[in-house]
N, C-alpha and C positions, 0 to 999 in steps of 0.2 A: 744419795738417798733417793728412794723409789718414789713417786708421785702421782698423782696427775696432774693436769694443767691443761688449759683452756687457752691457748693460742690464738684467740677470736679471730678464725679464720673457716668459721662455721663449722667445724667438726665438733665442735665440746669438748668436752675434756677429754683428753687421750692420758695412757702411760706416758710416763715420763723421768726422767734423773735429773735432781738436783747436783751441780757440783754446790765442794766446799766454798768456792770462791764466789757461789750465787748465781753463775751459769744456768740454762735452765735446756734441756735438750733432750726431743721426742725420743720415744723407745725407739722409733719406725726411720728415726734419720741413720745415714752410717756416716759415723765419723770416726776417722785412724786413730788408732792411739799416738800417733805421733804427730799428731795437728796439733798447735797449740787453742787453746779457749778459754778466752779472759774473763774477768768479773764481768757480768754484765750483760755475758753475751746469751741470745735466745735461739734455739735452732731448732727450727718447725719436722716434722717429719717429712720424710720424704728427701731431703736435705743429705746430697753426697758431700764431705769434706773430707780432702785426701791430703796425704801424708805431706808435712810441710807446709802446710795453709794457718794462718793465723789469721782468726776471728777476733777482734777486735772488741771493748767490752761496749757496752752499749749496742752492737750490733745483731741487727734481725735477719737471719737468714729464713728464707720463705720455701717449703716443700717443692722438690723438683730443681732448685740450684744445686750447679756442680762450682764447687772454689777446688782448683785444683792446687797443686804443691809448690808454694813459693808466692802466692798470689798473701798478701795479706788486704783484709779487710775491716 
């Protein structure tokens, strides 16, 4: 689901997608289709996650992090 959202990290509200699971992840971040991304988890733009990374729910990933493949967080 299409959004925006306000990542209080002084931009305002950007684009953004909600996952079904509550996930919440900038237009502007790239993340693989083949990362995993739990409930919970929020990922700012700017935000590389590559193939094989699992993002952990609860967890903030911050504009400009690379999680690369096999790293879970």
């Amino acid at each position: 689901m299409n959004i925006v959202h306000d990542f209080n990290d002084g931009r305002g509200k950007v684009p953004a997608y909600k996952m079904e699971n509550g996930a919440i992840i900038a237009d502007s971040a790239n993340v693989d289709k083949n990362a995993v991304i739990e409930r919970g988890a929020v990922i700012e733009g700017g935000a590389w996650i590559v193939s094989g990374a699992v993002i952990e729910g609860d967890a903030r990933i911050e504009g400009g992090a690379v999680i690369e493949g096999g790293a879970c967080i």
